[in-house]
gemmi code that builds the backbone of each chain (N, CA, C; Angstrom):
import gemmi

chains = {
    "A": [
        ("UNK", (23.281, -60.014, 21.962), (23.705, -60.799, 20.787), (24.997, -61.528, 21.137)),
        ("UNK", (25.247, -62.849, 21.232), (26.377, -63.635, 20.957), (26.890, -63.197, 19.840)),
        ("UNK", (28.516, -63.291, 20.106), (29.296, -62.729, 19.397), (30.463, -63.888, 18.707)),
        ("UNK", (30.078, -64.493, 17.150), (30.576, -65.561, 16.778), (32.073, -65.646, 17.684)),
        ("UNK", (32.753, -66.679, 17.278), (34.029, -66.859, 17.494), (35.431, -66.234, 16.695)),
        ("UNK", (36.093, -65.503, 17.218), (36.811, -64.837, 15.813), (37.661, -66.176, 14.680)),
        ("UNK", (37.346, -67.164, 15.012), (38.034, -68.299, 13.695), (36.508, -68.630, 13.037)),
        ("UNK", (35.773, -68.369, 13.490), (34.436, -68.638, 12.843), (34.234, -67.411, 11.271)),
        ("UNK", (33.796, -68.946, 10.207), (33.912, -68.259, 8.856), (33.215, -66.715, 8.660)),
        ("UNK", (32.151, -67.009, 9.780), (31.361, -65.367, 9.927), (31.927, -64.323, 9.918)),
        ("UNK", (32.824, -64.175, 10.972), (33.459, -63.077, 11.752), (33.401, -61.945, 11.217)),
        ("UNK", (34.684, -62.838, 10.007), (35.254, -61.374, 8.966), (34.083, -60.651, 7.950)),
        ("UNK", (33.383, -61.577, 7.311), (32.270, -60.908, 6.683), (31.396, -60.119, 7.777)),
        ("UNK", (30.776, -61.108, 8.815), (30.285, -59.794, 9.566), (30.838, -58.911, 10.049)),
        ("UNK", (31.700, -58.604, 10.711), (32.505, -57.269, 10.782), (32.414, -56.427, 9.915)),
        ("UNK", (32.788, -56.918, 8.608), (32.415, -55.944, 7.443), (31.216, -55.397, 7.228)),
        ("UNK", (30.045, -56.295, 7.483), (28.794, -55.769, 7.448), (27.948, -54.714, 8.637)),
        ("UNK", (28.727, -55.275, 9.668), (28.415, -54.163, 10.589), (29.304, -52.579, 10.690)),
        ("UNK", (30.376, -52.714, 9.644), (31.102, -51.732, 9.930), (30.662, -50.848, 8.802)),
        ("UNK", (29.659, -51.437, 7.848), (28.842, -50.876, 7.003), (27.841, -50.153, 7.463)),
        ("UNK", (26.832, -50.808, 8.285), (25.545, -50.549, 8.389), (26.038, -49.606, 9.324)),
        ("UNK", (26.590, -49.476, 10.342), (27.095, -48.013, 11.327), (28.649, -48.183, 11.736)),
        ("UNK", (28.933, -46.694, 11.102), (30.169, -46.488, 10.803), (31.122, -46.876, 11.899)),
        ("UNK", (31.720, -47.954, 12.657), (32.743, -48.023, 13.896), (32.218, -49.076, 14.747)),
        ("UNK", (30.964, -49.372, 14.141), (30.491, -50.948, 14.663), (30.965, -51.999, 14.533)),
        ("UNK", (31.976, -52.344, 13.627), (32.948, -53.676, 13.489), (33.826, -53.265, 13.938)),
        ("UNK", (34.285, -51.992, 14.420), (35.126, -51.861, 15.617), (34.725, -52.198, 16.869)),
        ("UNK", (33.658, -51.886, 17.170), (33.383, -52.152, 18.503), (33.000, -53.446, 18.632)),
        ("UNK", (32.459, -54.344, 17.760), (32.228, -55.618, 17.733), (33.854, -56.785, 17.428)),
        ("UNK", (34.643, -56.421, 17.364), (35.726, -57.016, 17.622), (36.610, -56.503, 18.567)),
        ("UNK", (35.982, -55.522, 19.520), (36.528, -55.173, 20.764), (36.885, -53.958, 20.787)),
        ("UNK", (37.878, -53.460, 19.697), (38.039, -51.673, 19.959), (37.155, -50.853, 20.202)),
        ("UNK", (36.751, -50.761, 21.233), (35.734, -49.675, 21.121), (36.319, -48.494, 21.344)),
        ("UNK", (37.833, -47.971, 21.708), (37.548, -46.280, 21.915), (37.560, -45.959, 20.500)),
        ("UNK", (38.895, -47.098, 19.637), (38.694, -46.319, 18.388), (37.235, -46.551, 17.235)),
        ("UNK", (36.173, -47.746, 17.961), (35.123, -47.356, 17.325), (34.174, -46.486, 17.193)),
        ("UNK", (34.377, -46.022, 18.630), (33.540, -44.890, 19.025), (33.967, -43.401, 18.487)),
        ("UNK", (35.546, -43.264, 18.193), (35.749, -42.552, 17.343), (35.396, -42.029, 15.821)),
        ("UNK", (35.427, -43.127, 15.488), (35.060, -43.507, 13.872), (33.329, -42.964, 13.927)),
        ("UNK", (32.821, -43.904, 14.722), (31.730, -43.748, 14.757), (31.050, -41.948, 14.994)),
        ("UNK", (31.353, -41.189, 15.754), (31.325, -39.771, 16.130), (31.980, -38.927, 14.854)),
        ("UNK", (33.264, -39.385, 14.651), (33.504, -38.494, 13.168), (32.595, -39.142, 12.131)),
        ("UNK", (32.217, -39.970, 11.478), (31.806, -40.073, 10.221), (30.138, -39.707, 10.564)),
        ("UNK", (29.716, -40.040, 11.656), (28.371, -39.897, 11.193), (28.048, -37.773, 11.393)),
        ("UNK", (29.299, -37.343, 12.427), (29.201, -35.573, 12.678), (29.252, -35.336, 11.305)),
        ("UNK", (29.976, -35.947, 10.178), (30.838, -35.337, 9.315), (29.420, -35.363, 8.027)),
        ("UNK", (28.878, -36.672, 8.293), (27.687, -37.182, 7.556), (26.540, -35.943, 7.424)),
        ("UNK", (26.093, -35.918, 8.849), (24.946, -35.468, 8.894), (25.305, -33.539, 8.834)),
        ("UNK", (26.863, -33.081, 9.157), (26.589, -31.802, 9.020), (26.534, -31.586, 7.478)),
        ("UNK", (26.938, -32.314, 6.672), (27.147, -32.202, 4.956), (25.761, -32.185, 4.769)),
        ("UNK", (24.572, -32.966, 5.162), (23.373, -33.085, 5.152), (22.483, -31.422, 5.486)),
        ("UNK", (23.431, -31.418, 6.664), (22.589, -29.932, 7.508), (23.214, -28.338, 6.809)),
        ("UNK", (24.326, -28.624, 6.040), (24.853, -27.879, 5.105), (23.790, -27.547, 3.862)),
        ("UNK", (23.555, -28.597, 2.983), (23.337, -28.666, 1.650), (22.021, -28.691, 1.694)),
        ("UNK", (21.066, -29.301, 2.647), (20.089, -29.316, 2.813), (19.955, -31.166, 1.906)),
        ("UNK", (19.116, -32.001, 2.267), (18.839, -33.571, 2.082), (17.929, -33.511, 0.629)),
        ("UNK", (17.009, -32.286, 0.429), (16.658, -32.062, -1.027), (17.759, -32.320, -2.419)),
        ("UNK", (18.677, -31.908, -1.842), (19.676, -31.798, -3.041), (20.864, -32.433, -2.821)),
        ("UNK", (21.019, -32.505, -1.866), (22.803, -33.409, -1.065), (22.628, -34.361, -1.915)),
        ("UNK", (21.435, -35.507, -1.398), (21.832, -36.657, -1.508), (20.652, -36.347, -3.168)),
        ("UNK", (21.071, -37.121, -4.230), (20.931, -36.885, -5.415), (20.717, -38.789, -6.291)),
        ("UNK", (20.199, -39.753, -6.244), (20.247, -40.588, -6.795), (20.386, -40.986, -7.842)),
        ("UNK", (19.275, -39.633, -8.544), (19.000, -40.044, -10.209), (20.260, -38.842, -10.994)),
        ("UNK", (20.366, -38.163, -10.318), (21.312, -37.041, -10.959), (23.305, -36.836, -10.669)),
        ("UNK", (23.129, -37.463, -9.947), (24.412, -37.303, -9.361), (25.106, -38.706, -8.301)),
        ("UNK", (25.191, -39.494, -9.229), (24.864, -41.232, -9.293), (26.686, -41.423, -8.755)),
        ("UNK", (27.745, -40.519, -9.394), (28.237, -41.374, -8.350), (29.158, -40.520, -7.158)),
        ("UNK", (28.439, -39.133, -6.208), (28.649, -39.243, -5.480), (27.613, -39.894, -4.323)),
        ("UNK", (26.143, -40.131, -5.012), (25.468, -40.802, -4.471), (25.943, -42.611, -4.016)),
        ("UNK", (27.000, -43.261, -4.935), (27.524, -44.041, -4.488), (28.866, -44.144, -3.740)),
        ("UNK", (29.354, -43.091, -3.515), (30.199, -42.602, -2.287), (29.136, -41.965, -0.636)),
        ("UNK", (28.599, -41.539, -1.111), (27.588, -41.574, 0.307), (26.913, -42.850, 0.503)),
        ("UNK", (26.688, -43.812, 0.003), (26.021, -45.184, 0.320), (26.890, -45.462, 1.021)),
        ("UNK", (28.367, -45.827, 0.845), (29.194, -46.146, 1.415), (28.958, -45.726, 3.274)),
        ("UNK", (28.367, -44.744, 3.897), (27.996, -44.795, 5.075), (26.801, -45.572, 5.757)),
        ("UNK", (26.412, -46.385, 4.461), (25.393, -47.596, 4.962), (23.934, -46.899, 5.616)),
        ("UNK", (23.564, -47.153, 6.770), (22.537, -47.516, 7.220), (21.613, -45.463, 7.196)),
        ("UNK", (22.701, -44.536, 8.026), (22.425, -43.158, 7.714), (22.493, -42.387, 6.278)),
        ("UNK", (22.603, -43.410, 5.415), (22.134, -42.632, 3.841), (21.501, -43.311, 3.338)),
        ("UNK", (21.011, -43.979, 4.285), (19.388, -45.073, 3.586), (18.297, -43.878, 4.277)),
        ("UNK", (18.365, -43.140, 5.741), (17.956, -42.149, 6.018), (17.890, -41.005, 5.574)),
        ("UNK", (19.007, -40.016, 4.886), (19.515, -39.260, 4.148), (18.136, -39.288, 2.829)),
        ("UNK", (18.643, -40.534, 1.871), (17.507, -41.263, 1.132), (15.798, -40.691, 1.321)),
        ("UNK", (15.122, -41.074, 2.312), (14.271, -41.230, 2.501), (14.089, -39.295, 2.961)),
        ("UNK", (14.982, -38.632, 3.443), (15.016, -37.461, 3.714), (14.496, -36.805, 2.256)),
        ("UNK", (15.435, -37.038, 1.772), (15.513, -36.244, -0.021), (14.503, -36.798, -0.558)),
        ("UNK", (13.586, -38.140, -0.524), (12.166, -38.238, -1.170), (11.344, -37.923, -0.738)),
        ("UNK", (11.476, -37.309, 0.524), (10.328, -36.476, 1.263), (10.373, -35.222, 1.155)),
        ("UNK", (11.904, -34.495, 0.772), (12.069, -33.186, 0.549), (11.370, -32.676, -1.141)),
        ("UNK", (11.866, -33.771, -1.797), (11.166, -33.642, -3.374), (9.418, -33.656, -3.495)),
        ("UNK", (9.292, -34.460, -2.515), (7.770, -34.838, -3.371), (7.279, -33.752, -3.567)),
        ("UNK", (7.122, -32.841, -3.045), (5.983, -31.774, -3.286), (6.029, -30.869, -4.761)),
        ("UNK", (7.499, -31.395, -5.067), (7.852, -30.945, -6.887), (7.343, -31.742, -7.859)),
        ("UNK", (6.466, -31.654, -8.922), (6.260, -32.656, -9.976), (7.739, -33.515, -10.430)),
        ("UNK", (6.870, -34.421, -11.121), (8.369, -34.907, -11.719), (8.835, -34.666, -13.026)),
        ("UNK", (10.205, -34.779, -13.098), (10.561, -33.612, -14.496), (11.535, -34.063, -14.576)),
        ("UNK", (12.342, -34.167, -15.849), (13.947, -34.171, -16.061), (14.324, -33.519, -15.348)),
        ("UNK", (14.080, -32.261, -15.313), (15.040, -31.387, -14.165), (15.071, -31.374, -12.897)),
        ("UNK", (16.046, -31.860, -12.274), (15.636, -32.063, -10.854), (15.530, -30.614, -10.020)),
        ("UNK", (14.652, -30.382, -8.806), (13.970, -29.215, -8.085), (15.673, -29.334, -7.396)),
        ("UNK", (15.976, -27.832, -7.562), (17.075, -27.167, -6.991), (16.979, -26.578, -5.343)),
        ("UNK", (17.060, -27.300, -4.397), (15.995, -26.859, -3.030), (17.720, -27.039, -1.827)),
        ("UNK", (17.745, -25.241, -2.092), (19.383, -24.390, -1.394), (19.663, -23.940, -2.288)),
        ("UNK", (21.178, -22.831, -1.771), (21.828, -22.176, -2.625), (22.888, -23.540, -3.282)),
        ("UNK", (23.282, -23.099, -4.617), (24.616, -24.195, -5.478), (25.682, -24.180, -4.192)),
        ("UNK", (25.977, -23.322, -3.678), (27.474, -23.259, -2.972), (27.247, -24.723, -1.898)),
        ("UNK", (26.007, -24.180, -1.046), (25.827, -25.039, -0.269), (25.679, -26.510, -0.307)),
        ("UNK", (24.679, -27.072, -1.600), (24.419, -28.125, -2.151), (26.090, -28.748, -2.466)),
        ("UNK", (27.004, -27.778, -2.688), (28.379, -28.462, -3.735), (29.310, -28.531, -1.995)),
        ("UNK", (28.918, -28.111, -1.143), (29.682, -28.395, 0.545), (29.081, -29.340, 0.714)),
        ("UNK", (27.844, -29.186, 1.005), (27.390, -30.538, 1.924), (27.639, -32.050, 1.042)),
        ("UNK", (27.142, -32.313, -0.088), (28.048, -33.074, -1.029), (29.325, -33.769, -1.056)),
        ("UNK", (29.889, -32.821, -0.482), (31.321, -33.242, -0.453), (31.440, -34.010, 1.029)),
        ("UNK", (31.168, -32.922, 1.832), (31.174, -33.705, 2.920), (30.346, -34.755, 3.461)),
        ("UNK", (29.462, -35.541, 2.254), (28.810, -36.665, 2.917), (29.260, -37.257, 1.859)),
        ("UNK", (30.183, -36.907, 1.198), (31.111, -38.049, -0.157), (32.072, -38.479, 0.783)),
        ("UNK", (32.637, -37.757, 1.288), (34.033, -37.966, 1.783), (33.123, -38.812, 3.287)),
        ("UNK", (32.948, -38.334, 3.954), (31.960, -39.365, 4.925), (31.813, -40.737, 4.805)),
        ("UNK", (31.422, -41.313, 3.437), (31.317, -42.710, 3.012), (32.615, -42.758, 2.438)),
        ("UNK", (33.576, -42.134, 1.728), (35.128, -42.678, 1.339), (35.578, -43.029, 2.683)),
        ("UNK", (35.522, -42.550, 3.866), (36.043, -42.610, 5.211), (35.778, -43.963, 5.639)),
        ("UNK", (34.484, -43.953, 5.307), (33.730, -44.936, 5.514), (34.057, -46.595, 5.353)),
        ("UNK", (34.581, -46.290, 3.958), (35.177, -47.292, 3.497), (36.746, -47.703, 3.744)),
        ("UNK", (37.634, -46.520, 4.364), (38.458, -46.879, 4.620), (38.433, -47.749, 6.227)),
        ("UNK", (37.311, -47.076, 7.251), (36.989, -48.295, 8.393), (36.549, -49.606, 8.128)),
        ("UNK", (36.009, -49.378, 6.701), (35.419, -51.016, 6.601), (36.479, -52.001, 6.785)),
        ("UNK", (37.691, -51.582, 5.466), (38.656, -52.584, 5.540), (39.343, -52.202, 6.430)),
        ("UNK", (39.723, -51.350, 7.518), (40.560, -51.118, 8.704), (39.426, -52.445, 9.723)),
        ("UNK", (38.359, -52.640, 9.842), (37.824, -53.639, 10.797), (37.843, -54.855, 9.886)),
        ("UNK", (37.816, -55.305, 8.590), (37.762, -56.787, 8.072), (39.255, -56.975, 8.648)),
        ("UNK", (40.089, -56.074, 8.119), (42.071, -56.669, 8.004), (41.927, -56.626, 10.324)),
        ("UNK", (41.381, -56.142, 10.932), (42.038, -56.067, 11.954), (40.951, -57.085, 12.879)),
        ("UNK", (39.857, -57.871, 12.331), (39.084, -58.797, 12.311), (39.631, -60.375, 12.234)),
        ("UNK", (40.588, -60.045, 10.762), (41.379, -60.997, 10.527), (42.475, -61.529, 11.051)),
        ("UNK", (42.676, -62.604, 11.932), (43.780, -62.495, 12.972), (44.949, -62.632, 12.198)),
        ("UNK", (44.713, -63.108, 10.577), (46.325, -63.387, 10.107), (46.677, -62.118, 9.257)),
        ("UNK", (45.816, -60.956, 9.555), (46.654, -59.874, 8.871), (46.370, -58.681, 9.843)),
        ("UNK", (46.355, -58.893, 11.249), (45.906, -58.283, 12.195), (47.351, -57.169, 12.686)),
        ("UNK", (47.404, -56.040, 12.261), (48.476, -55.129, 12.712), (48.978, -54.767, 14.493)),
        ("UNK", (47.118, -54.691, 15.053), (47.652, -54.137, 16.318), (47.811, -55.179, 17.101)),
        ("UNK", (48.772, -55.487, 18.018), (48.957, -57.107, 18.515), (48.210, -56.933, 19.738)),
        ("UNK", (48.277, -55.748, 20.519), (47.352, -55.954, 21.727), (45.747, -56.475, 21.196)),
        ("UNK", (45.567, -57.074, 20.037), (44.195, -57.647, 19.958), (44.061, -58.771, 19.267)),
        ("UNK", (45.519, -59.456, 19.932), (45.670, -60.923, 19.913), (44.303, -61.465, 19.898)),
        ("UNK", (43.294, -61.961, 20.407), (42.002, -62.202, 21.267), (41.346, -61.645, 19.919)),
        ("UNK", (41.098, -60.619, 19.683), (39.969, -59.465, 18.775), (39.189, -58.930, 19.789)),
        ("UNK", (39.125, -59.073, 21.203), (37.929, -59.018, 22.125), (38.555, -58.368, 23.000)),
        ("UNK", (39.588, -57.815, 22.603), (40.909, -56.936, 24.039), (40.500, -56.248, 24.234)),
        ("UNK", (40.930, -55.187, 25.352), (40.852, -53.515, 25.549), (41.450, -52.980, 24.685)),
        ("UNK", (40.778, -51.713, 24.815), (41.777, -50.782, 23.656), (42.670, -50.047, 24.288)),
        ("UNK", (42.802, -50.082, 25.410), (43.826, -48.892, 26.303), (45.046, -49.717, 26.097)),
        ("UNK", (46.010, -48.606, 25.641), (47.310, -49.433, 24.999), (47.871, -48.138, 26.297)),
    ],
    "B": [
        ("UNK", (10.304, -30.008, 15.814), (10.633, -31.115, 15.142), (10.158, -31.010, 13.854)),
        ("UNK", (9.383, -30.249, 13.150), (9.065, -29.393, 11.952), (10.521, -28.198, 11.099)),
        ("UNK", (10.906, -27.495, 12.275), (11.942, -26.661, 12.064), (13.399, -27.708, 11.496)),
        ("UNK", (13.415, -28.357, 12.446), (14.772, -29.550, 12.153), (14.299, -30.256, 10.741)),
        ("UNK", (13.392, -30.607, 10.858), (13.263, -31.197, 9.301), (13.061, -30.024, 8.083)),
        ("UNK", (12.525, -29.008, 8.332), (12.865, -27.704, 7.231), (14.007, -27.404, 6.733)),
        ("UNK", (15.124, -27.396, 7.965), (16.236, -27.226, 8.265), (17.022, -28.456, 7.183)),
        ("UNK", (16.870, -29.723, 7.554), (17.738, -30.736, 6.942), (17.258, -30.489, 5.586)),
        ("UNK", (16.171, -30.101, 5.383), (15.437, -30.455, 3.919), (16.601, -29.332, 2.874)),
        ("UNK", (16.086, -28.156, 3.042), (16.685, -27.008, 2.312), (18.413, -26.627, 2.499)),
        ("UNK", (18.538, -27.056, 3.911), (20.203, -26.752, 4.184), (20.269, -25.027, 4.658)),
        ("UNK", (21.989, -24.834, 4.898), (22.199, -22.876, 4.353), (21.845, -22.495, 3.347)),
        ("UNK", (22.346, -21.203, 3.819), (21.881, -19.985, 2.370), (24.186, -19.360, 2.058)),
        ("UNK", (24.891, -20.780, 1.816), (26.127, -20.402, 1.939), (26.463, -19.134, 0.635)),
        ("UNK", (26.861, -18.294, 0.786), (28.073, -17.641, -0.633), (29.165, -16.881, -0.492)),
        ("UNK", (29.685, -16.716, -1.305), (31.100, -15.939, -1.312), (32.242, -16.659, -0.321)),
        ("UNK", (32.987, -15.706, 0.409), (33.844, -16.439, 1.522), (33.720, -17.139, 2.667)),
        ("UNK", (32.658, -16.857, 3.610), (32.415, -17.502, 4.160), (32.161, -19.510, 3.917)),
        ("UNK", (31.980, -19.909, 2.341), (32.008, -21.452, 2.514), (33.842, -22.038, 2.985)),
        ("UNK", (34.443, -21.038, 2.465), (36.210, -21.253, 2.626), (35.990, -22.248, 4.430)),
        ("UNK", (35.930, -21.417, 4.983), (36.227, -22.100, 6.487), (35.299, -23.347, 6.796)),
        ("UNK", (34.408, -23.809, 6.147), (33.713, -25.002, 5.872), (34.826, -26.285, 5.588)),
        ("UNK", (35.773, -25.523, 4.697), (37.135, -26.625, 4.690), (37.357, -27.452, 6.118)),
        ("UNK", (37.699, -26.548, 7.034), (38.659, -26.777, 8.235), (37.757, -28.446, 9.059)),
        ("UNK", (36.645, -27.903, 9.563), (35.942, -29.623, 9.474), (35.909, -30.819, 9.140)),
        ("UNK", (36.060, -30.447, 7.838), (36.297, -31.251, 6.719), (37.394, -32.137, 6.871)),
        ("UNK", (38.635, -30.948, 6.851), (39.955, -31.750, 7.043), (40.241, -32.491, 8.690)),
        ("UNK", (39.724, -31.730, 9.526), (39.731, -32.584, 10.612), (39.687, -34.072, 10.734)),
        ("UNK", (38.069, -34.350, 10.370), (37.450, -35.462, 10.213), (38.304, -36.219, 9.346)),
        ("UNK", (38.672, -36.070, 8.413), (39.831, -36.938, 7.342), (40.855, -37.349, 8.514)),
        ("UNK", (41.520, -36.407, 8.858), (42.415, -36.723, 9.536), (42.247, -37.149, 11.145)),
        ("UNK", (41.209, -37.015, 11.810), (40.882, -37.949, 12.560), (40.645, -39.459, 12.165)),
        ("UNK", (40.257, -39.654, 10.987), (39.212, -41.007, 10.967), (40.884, -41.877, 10.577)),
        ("UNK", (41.719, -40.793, 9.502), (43.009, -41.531, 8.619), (44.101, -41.511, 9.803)),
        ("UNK", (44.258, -40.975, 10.905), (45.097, -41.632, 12.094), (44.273, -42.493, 13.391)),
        ("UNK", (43.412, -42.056, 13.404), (43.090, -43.576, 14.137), (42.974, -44.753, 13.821)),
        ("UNK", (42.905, -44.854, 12.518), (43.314, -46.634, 11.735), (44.613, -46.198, 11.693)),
        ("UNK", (45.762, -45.787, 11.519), (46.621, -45.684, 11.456), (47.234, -45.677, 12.624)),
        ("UNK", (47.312, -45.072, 13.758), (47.778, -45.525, 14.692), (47.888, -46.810, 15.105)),
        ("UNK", (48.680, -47.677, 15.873), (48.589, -48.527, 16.833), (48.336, -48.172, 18.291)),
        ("UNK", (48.355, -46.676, 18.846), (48.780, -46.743, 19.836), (47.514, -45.481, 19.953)),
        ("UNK", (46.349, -45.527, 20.837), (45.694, -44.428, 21.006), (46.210, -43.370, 20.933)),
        ("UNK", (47.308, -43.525, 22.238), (47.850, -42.062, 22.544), (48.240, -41.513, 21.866)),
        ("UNK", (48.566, -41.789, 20.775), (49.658, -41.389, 19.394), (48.489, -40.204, 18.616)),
        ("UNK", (47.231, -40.914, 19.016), (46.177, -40.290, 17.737), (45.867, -39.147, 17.623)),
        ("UNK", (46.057, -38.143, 19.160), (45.865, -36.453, 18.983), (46.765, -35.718, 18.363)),
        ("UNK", (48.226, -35.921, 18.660), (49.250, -35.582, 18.134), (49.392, -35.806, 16.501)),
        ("UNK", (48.925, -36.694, 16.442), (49.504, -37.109, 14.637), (48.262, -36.438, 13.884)),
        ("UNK", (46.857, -36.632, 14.700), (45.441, -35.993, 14.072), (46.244, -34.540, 13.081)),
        ("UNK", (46.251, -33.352, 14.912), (46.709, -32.414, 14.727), (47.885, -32.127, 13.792)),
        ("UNK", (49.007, -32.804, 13.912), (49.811, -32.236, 12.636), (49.473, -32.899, 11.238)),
        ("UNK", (48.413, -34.042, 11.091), (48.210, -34.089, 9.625), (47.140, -33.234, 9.642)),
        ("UNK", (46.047, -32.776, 10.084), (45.560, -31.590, 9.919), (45.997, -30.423, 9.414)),
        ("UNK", (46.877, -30.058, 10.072), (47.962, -28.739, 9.729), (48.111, -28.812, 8.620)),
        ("UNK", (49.183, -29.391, 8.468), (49.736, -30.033, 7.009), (48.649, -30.002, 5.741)),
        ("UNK", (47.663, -30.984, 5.865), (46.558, -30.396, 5.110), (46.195, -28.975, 4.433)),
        ("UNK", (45.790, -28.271, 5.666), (45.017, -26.797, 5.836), (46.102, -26.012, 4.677)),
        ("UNK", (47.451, -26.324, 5.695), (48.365, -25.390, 5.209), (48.601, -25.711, 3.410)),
        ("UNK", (48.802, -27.217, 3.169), (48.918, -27.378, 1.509), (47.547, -27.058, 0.565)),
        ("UNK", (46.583, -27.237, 1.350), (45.373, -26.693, 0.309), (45.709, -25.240, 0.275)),
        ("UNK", (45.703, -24.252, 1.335), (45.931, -22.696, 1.253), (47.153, -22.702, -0.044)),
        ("UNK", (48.366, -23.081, 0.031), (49.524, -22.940, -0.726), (49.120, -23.443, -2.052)),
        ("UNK", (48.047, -24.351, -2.274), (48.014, -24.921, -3.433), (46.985, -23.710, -4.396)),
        ("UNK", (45.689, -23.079, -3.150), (44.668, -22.248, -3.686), (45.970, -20.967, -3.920)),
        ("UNK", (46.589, -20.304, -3.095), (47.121, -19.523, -3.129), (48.396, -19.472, -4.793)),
        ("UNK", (48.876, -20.303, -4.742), (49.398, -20.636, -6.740), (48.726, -20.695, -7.135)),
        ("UNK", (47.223, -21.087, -7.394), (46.882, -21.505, -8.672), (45.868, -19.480, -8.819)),
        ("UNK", (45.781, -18.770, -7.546), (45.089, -17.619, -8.363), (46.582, -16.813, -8.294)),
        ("UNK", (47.831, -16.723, -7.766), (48.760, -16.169, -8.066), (48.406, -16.242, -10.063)),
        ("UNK", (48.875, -17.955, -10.338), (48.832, -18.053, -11.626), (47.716, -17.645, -12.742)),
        ("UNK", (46.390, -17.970, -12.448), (45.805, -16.965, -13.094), (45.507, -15.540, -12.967)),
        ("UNK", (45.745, -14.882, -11.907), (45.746, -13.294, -11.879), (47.139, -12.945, -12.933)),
        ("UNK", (48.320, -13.875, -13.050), (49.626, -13.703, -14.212), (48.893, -14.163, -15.756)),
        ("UNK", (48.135, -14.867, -15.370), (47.753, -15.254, -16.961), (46.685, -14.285, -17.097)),
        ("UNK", (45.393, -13.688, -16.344), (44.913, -12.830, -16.935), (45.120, -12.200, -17.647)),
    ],
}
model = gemmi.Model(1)
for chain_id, residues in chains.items():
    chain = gemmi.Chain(chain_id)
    for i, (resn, *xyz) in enumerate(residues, 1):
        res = gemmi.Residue()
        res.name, res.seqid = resn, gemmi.SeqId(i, " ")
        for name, pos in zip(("N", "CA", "C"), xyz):
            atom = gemmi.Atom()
            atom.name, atom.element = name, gemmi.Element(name[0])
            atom.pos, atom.b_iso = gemmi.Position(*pos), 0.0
            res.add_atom(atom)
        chain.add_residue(res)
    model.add_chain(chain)
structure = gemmi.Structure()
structure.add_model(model)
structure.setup_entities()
C-alpha cells in the first residue's frame, strides 16, 4: 500500500481510522513502529484476556449492557470479532428478555472491565496517532518527516 | 480448536480472592499503553511504566484498605 503524503488531507483521518480498526496501526503507519507495536501487543493481550476471563457469551453484551459495549467498540476491528463470538455463544439459548448468563458474575464483571478499559486505551492511541500524525501539533520532534525511526 | 472456542465462549469459573490479583494486569496495561504516548523518549518508557504501575497497585490497595477499615467502624 502507498502511503499518502503526510500534508495530504487523508493522512490525519486515515491514521485515525487505522488506529481504530487495529490498535497501534496509525502508529506504525506514520512510522513509529516500536511504540506501535507496543500499543498494539498491550491492547489487543489486554482485549482478548478480558474475553478469555469472562467468557465472549457474556463479556461482550450489546443489547444489555450498551455502554460498556460502546467502550469495547472502541478497539475496532477485534470487537467486531468478540461480536460475532457472543452471537455464536448465545444462539443455542431461545430468545428472551433475559439474557442467558454463560460464566460465573465475578468473572463476566473482570473480563468486562478489562475489554472496557482495552477500548478506553484504545481511544487514548487514537488521538495519540491523529495529534502525532498532525505535523502542526506533533510533540515528538524526532518525527519531523512522520516516516522517522523510532530509536531515539 | 473446539476447546479454545468453549474456552472463549464460557470464560473462568473466578470467586472469592483469587479475582483480587486479576487487578495487577490490568494496571500494567494502563500504564504501559498511558507512558508510551506519554513518553518522548522510548527509553524513558520501562522506568516510568514501572513506577506508575506501583503507584497505582499501591493507591487502589490504600484506597480498598480505608474504605473496609471504614465499614468494619461503621458496622
Amino acid at each position: 500500500m502507498s502511503r499518502p503524503d503526510a500534508h495530504s488531507p487523508i493522512h490525519i483521518p486515515l491514521t485515525g481510522l487505522l488506529a481504530w480498526i487495529v490498535p497501534g496501526l496509525g502508529h506504525l503507519f506514520i512510522g513509529e513502529r516500536t511504540r506501535g507495536l507496543i500499543f498494539m501487543v498491550t491492547i489487543s493481550a489486554t482485549f482478548w484476556a478480558g474475553i478469555a476471563i469472562g467468557g465472549a457469551g457474556s463479556t461482550i453484551d450489546p443489547q444489555h449492557r450498551k455502554l460498556w459495549f460502546t467502550a469495547q467498540l472502541l478497539t475496532g476491528g477485534q470487537s467486531l470479532v468478540a461480536v460475532a463470538l457472543h452471537q455464536k455463544a448465545i444462539a443455542p439459548y431461545p430468545p428472551s428478555s433475559k439474557p442467558p448468563v454463560i460464566g460465573h458474575w465475578l468473572s463476566i464483571d473482570v473480563g468486562t472491565h478489562y475489554t472496557g478499559v482495552a477500548g478506553l486505551l484504545n481511544l487514548l492511541v487514537i488521538l495519540d496517532a491523529i495529534f502525532s500524525a498532525d505535523t502542526a501539533t506533533r510533540k515528538r520532534p524526532e518525527f519531523a518527516t512522520g516516516h522517522g525511526s523510532t530509536v531515539s | 480448536m473446539n476447546l479454545l472456542a468453549n474456552f472463549l465462549y464460557s470464560g473462568l469459573n473466578l470467586t472469592g480472592i483469587p479475582r483480587f490479583p486479576f487487578m495487577l494486569p490490568l494496571c500494567l496495561s494502563i500504564a504501559i499503553v498511558y507512558k508510551t504516548a506519554r513518553c518522548n523518549k522510548l527509553k524513558d518508557i520501562p522506568i516510568a511504566t514501572l513506577i506508575l504501575w506501583i503507584t497505582i497497585v499501591v493507591g487502589m490497595v490504600l484506597v480498598g484498605v480505608g474504605l473496609w477499615i471504614l465499614f468494619t467502624i461503621m458496622a
